[in-house]
N, CA and C atoms as an extended XYZ file, in Angstrom:
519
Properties=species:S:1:pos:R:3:atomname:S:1:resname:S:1:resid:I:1 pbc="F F F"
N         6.501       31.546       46.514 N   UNK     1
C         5.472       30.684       45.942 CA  UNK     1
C         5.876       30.146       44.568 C   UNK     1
N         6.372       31.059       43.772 N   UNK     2
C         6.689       30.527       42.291 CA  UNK     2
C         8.157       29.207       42.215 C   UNK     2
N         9.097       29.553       43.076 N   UNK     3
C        10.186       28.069       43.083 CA  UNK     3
C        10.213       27.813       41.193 C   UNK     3
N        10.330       28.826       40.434 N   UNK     4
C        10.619       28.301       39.097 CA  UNK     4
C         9.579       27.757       38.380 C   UNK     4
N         8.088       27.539       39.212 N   UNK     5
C         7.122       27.093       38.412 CA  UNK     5
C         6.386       27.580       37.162 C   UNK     5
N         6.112       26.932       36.615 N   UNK     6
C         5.720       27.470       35.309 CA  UNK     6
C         3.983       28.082       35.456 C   UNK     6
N         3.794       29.456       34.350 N   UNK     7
C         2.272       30.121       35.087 CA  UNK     7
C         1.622       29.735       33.722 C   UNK     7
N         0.401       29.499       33.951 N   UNK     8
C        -0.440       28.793       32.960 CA  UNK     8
C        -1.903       29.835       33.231 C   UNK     8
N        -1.922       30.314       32.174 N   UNK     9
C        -2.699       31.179       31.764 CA  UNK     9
C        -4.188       30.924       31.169 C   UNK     9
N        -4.985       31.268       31.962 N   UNK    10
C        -6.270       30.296       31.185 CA  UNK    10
C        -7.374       31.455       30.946 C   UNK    10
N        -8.818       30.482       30.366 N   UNK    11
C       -10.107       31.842       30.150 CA  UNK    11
C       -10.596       31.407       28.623 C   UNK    11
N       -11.379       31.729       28.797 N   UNK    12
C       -12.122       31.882       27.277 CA  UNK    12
C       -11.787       32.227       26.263 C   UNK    12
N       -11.792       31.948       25.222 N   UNK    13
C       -11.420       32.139       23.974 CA  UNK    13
C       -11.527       33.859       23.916 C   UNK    13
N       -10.684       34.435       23.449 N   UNK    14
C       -10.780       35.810       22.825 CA  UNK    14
C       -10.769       36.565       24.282 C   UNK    14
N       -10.380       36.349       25.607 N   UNK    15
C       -10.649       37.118       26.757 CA  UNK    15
C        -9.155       37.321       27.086 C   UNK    15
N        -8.380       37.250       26.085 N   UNK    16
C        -6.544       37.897       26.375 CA  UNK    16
C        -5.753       37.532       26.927 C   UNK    16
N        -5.723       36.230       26.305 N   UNK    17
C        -4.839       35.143       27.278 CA  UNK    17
C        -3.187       35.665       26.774 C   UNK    17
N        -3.686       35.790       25.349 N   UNK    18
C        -2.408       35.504       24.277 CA  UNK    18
C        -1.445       36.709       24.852 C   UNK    18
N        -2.730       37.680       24.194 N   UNK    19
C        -1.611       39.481       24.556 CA  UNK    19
C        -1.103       39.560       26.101 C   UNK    19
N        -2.038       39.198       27.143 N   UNK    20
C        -1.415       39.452       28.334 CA  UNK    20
C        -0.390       38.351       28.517 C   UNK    20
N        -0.445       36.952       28.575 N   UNK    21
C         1.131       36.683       28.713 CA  UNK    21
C         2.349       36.504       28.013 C   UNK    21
N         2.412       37.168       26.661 N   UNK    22
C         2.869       37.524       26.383 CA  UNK    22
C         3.691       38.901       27.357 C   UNK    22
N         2.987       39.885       27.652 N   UNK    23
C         3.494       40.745       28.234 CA  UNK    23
C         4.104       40.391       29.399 C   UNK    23
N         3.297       39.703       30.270 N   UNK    24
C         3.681       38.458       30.971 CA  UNK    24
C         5.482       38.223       30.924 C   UNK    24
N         5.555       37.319       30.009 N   UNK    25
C         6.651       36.834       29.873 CA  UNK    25
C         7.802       37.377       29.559 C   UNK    25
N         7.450       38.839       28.689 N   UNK    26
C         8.516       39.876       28.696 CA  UNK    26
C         8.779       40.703       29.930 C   UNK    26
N         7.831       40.902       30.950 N   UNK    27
C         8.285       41.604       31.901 CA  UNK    27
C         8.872       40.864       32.599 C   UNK    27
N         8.890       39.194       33.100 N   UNK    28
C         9.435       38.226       34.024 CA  UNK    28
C        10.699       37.902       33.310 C   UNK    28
N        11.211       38.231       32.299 N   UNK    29
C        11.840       37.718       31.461 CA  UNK    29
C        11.736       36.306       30.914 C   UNK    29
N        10.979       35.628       31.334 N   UNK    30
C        10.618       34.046       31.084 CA  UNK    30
C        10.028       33.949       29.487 C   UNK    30
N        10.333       32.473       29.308 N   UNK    31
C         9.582       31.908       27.758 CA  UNK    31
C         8.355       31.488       27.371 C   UNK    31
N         7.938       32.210       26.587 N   UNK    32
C         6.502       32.565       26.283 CA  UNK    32
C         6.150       31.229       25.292 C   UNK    32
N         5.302       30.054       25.877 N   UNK    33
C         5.099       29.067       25.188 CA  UNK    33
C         3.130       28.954       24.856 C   UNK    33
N         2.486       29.676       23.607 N   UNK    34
C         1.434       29.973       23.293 CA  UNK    34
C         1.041       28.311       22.921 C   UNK    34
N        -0.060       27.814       23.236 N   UNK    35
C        -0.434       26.357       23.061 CA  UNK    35
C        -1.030       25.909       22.161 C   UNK    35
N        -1.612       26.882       21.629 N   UNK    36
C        -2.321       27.125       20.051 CA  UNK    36
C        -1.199       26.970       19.145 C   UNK    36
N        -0.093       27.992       19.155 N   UNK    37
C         0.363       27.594       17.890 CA  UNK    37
C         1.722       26.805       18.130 C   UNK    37
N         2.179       25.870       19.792 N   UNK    38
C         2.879       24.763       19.642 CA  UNK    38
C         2.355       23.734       19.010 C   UNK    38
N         0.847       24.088       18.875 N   UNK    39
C        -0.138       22.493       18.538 CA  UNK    39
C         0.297       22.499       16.969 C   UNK    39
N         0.157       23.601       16.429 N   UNK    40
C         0.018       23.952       14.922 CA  UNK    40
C         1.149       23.541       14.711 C   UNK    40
N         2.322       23.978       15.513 N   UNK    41
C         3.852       23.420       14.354 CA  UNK    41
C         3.829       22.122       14.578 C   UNK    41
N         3.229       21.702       15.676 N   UNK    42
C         3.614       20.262       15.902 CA  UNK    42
C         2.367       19.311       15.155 C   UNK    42
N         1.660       20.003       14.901 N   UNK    43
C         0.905       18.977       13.510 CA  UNK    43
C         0.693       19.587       12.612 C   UNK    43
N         1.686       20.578       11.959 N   UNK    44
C         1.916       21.459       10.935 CA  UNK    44
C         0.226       21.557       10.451 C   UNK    44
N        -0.676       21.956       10.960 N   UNK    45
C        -2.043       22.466       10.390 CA  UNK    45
C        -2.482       24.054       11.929 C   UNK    45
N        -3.593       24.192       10.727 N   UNK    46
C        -4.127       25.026       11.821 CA  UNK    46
C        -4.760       24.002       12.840 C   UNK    46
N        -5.550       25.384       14.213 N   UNK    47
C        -6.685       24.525       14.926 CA  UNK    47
C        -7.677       24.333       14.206 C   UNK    47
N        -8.018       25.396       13.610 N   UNK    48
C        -9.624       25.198       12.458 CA  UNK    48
C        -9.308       24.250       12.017 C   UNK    48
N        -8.164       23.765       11.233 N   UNK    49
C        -7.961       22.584       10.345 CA  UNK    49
C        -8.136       21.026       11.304 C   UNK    49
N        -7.274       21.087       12.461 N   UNK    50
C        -7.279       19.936       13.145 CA  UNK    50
C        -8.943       19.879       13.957 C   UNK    50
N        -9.603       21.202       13.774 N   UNK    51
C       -10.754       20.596       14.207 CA  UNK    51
C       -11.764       19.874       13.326 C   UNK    51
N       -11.615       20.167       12.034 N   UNK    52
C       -12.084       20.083       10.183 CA  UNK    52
C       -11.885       18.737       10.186 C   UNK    52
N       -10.282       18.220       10.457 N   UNK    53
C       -10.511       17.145        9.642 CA  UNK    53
C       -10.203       16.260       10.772 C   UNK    53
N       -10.405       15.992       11.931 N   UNK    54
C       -10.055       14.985       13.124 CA  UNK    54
C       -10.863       15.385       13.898 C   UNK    54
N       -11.924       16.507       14.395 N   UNK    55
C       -12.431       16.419       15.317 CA  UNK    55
C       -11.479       17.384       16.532 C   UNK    55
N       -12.730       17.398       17.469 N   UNK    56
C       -12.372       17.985       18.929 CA  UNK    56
C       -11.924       17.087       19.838 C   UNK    56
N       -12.241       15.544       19.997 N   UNK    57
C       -11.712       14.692       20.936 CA  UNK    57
C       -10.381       14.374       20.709 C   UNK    57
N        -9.888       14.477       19.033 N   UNK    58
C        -8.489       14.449       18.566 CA  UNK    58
C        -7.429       15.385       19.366 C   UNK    58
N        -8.114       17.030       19.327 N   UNK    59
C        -7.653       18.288       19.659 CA  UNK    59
C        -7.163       17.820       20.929 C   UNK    59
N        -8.679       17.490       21.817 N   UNK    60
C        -7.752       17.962       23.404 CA  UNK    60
C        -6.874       16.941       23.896 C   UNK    60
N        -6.875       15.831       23.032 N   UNK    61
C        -6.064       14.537       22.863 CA  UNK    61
C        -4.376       15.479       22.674 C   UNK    61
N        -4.501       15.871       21.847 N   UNK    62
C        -3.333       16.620       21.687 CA  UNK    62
C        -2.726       17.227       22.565 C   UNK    62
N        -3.690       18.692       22.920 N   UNK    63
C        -3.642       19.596       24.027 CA  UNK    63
C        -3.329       19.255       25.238 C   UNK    63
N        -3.859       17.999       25.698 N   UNK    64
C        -2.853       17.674       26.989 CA  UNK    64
C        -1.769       16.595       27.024 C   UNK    64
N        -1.473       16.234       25.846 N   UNK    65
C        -0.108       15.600       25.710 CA  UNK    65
C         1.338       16.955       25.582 C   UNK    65
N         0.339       18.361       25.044 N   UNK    66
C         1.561       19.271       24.960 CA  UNK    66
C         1.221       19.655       26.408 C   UNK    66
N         0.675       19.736       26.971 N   UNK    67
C         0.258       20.362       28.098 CA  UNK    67
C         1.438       19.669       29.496 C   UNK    67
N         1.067       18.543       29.121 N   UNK    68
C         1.839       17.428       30.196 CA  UNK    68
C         3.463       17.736       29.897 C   UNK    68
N         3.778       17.851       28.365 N   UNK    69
C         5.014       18.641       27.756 CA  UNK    69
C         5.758       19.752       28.898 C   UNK    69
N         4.853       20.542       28.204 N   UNK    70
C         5.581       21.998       28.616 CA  UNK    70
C         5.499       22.108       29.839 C   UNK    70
N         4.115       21.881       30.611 N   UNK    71
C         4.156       21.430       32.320 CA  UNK    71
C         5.559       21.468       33.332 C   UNK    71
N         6.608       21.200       32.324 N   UNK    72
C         7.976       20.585       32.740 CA  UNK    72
C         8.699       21.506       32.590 C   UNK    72
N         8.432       22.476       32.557 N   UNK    73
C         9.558       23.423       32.227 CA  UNK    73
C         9.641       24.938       32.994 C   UNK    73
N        10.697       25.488       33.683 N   UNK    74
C        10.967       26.189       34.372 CA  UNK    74
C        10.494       28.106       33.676 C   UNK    74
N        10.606       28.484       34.770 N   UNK    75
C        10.489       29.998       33.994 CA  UNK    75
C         9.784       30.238       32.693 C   UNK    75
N         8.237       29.489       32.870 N   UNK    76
C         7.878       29.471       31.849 CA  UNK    76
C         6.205       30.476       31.549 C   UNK    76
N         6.091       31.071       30.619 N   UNK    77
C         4.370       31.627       30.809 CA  UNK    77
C         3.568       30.859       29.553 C   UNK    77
N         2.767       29.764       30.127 N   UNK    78
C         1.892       29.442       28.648 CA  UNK    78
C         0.463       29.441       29.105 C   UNK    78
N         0.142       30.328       27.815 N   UNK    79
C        -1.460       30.721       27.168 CA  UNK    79
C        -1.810       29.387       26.840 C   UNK    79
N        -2.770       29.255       27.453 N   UNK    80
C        -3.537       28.035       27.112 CA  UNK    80
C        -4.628       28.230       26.190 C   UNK    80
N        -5.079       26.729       25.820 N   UNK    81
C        -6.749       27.094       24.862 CA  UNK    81
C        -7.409       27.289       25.918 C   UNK    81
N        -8.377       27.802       25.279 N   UNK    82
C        -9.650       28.403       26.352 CA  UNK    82
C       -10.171       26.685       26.669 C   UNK    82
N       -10.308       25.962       26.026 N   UNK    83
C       -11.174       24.057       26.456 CA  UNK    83
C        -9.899       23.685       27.215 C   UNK    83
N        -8.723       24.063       27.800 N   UNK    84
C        -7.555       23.076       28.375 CA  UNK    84
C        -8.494       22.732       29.754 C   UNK    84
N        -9.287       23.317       29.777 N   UNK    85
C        -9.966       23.056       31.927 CA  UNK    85
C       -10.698       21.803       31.853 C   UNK    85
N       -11.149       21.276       30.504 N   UNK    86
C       -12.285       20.460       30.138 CA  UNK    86
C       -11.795       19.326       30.881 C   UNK    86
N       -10.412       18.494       30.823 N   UNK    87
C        -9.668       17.265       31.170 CA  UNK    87
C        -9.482       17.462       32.750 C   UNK    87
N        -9.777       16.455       33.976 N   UNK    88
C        -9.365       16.694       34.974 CA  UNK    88
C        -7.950       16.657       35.383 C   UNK    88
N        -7.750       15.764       34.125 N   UNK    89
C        -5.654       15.379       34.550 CA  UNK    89
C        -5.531       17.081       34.150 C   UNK    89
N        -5.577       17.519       33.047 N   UNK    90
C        -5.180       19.377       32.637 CA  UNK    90
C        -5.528       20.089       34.056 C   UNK    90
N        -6.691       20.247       34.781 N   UNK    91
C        -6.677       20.648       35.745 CA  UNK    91
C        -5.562       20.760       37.348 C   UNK    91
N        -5.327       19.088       37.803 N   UNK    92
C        -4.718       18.387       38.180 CA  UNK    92
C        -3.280       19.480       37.779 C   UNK    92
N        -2.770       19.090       36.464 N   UNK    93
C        -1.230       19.226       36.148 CA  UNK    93
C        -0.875       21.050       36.229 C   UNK    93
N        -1.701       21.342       36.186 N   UNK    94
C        -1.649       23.520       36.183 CA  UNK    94
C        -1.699       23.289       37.645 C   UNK    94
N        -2.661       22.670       38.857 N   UNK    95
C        -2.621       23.215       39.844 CA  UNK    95
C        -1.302       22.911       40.840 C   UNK    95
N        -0.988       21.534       40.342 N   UNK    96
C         0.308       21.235       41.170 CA  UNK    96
C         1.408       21.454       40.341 C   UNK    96
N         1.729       22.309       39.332 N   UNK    97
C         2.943       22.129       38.504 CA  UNK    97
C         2.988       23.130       38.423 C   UNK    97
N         2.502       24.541       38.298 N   UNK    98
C         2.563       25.961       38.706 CA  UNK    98
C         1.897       26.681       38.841 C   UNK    98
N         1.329       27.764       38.762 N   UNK    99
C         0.610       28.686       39.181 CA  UNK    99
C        -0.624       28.893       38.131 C   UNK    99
N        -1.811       28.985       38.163 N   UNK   100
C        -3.021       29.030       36.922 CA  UNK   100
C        -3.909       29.953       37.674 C   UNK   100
N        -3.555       31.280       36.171 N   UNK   101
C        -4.415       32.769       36.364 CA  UNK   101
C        -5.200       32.437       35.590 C   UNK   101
N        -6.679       32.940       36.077 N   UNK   102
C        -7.714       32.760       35.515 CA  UNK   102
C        -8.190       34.127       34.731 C   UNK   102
N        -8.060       34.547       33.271 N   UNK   103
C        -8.669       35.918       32.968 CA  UNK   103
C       -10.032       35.756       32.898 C   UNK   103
N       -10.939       36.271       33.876 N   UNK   104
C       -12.250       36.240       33.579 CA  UNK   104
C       -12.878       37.426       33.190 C   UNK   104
N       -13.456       36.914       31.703 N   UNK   105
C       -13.659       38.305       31.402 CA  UNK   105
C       -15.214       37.704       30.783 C   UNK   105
N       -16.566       38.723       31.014 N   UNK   106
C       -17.512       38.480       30.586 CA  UNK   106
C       -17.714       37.978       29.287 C   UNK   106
N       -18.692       36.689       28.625 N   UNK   107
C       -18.911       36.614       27.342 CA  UNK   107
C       -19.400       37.670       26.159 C   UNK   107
N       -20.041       38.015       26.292 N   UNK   108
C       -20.822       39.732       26.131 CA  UNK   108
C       -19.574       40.690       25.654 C   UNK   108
N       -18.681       41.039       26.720 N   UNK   109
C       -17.609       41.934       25.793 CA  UNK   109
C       -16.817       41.061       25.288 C   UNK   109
N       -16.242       39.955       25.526 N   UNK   110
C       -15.503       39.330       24.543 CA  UNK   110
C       -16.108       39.575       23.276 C   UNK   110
N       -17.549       39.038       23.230 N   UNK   111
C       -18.148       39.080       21.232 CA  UNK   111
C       -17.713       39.619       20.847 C   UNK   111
N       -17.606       41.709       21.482 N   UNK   112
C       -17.851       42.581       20.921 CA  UNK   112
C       -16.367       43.039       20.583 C   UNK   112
N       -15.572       41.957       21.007 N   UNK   113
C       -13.759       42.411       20.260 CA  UNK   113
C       -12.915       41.362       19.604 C   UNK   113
N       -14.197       40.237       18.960 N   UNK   114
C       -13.175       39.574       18.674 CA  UNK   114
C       -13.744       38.872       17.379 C   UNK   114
N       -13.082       38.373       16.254 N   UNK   115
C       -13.910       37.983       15.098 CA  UNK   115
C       -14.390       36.120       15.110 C   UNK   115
N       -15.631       36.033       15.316 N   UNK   116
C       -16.157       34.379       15.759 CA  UNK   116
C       -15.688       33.839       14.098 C   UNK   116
N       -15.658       34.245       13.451 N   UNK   117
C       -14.836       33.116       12.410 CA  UNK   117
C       -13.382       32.599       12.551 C   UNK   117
N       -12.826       33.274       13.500 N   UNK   118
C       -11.218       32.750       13.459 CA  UNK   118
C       -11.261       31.850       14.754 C   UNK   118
N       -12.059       31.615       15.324 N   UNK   119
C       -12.194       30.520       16.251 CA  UNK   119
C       -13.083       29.137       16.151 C   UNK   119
N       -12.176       28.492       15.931 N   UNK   120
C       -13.024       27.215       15.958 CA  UNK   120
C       -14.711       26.391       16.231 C   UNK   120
N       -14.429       26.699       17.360 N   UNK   121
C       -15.920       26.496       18.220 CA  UNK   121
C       -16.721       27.220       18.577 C   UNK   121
N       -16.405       28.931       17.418 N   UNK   122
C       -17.423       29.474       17.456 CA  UNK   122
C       -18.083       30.366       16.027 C   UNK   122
N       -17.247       29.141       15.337 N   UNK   123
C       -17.118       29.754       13.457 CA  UNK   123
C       -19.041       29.386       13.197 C   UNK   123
N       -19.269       28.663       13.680 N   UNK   124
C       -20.784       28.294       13.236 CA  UNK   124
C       -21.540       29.320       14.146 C   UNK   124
N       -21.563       29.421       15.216 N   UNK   125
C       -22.499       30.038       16.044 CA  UNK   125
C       -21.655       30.923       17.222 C   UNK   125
N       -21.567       32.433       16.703 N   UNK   126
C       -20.498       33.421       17.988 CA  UNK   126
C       -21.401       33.013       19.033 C   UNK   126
N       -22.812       32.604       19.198 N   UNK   127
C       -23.270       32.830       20.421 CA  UNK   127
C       -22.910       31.865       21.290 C   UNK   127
N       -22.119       30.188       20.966 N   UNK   128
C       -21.544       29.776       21.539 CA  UNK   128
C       -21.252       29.171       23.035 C   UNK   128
N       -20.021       30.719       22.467 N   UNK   129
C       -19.057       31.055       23.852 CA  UNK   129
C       -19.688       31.485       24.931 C   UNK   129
N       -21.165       31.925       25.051 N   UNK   130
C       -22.107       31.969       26.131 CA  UNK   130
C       -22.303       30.398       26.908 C   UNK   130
N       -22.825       29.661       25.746 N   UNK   131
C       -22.613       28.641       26.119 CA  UNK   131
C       -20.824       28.095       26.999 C   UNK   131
N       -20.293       28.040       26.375 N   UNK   132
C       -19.066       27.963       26.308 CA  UNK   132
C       -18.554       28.578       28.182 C   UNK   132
N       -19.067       29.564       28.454 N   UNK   133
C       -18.800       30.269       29.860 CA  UNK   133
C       -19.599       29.786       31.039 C   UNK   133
N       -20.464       29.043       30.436 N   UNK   134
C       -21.563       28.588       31.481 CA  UNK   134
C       -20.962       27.448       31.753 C   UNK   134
N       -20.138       26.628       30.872 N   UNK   135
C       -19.983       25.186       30.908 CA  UNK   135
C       -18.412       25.144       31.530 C   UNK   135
N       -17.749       25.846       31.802 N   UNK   136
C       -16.222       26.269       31.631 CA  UNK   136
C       -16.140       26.836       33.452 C   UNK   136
N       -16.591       27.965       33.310 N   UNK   137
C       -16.820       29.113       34.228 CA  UNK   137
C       -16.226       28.640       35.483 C   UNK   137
N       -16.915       27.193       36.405 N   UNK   138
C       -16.367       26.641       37.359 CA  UNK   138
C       -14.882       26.093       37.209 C   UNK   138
N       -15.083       25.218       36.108 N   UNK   139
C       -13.641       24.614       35.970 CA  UNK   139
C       -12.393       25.363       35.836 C   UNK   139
N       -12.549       26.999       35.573 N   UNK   140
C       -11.493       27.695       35.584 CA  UNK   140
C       -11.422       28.189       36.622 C   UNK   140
N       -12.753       28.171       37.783 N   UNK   141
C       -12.850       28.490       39.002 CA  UNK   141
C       -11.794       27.669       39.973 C   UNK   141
N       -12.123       26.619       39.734 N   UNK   142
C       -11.256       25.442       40.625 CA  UNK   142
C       -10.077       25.290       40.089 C   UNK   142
N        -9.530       25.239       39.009 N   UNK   143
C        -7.964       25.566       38.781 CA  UNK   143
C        -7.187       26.704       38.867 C   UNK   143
N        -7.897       28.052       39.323 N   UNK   144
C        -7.153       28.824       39.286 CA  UNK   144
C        -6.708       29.132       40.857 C   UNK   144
N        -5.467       29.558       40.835 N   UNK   145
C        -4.698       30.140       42.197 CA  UNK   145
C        -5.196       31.959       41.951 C   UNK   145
N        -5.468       32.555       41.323 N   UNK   146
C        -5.444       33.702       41.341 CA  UNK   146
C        -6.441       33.956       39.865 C   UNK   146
N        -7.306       34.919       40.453 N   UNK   147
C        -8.293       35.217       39.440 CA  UNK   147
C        -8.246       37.032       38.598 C   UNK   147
N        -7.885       36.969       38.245 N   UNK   148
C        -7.798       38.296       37.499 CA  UNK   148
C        -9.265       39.203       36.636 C   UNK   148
N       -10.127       39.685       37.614 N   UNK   149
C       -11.352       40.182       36.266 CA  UNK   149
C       -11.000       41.210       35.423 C   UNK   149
N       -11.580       41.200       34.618 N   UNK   150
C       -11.112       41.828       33.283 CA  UNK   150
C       -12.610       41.939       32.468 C   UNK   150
N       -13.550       42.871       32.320 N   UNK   151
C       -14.297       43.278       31.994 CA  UNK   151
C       -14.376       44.458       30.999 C   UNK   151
N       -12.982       45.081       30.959 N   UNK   152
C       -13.129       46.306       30.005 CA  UNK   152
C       -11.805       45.680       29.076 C   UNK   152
N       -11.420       46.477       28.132 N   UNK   153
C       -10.449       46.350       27.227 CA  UNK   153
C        -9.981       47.799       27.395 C   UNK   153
N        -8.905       48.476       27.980 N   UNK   154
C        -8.425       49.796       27.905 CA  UNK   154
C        -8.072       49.946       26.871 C   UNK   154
N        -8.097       51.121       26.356 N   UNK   155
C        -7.380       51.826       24.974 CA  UNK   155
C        -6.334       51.620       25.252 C   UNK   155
N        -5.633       51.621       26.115 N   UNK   156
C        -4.016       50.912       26.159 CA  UNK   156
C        -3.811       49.827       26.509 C   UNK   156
N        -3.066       49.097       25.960 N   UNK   157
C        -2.809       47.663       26.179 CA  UNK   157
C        -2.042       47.325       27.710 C   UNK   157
N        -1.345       48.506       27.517 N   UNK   158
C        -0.543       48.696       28.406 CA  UNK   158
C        -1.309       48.968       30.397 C   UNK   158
N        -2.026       49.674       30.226 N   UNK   159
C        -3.114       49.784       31.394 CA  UNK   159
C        -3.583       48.466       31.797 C   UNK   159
N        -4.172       47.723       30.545 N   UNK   160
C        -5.097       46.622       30.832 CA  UNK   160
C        -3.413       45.938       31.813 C   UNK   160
N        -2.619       45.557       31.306 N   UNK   161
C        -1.475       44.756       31.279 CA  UNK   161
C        -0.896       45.151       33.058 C   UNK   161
N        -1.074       46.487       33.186 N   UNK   162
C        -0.721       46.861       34.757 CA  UNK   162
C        -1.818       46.462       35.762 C   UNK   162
N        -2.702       46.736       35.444 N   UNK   163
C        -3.542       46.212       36.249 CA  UNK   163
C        -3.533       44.794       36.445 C   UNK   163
N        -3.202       43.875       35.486 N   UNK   164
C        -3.349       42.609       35.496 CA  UNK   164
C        -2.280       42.103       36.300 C   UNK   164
N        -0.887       43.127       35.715 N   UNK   165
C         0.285       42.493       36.751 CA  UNK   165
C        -0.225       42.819       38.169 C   UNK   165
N        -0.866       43.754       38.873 N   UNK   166
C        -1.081       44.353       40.320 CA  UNK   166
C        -1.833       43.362       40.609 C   UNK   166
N        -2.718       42.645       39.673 N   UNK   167
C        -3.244       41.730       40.364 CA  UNK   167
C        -2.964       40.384       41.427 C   UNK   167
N        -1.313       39.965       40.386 N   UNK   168
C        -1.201       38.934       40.227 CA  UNK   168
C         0.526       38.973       41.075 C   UNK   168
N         0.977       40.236       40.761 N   UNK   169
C         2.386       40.478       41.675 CA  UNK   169
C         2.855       39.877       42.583 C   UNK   169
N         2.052       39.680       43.632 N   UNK   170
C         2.049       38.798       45.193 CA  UNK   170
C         2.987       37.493       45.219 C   UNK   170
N         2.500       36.993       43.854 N   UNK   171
C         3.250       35.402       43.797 CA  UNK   171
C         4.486       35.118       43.112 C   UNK   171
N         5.230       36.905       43.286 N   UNK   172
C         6.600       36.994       42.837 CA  UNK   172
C         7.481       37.772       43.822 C   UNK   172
N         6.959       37.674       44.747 N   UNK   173
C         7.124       38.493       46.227 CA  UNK   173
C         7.893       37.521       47.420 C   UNK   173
């Protein structure tokens, strides 16, 4: 199933996109391309900043020009923003260009592990990302090839990380 395709990692803000493919990409040996902070070198600011001073229609303006980018590239694992599902072309380009795991992990425990000031779209109001899951929820439904739930956070990173690979193993088989 994989033929070199690149796995695109999706989910809600703060639901472990980053840490798991990361791990991801060290166990496949593949290159770990995080989309958050290709955006940042490539418009040398933060996201808070590019959302501050340009807006959100600027952002995903961005986000799927890197998206359409990296799309292209072999042996690859990229963490996406949690808004990449919002665009139908972003949808579109994950489902036919490689493989898109969905971490679904409840809004509710996300709050409770993650700090709402270091995220953008939820620095004014953590409650948000409730919002945020209601509006999302399908669209990560329909782009994903494989859904991964994820409801707890193990004391080991490492647990959470096995389970996630057992989930997802099949499409390296």
């Amino acid at each position: 199933m994989m033929n070199n395709k690149t796995i695109f990692i999706i989910g809600l803000p703060g639901c472990g996109k980053s840490a798991l493919s990361k791990m991801l990409a060290e166990k496949l040996n593949y290159n770990l391309y995080d989309m958050d902070s290709f955006i940042e070198k490539k418009e040398n600011k933060t996201i808070t900043d590019i959302f501050a001073d340009n807006g959100e229609a600027y952002f995903r303006d961005i986000e799927s020009k890197v998206l359409e980018e990296l799309s292209n590239l072999n042996n690859a694992v990229i963490s996406t923003g949690g808004g990449i599902v919002l665009a139908e072309k972003n949808r579109k380009i994950m489902k036919e260009k490689g493989v898109a795991i969905f971490i679904d992990r409840n809004a509710d425990i996300i709050l409770q592990n993650i700090d709402p000031r270091e995220r953008p779209l939820l620095a004014k109001d953590k409650n948000k990302l409730l919002e945020l899951s209601k509006q999302r929820d399908s669209l990560y439904r329909e782009t994903a090839h494989i859904i991964f739930t994820h409801n707890t956070w193990e004391d080991n990173i490492n647990d959470t990380f096995e389970n996630f690979y057992n989930c997802i193993k099949n499409i390296f088989d």
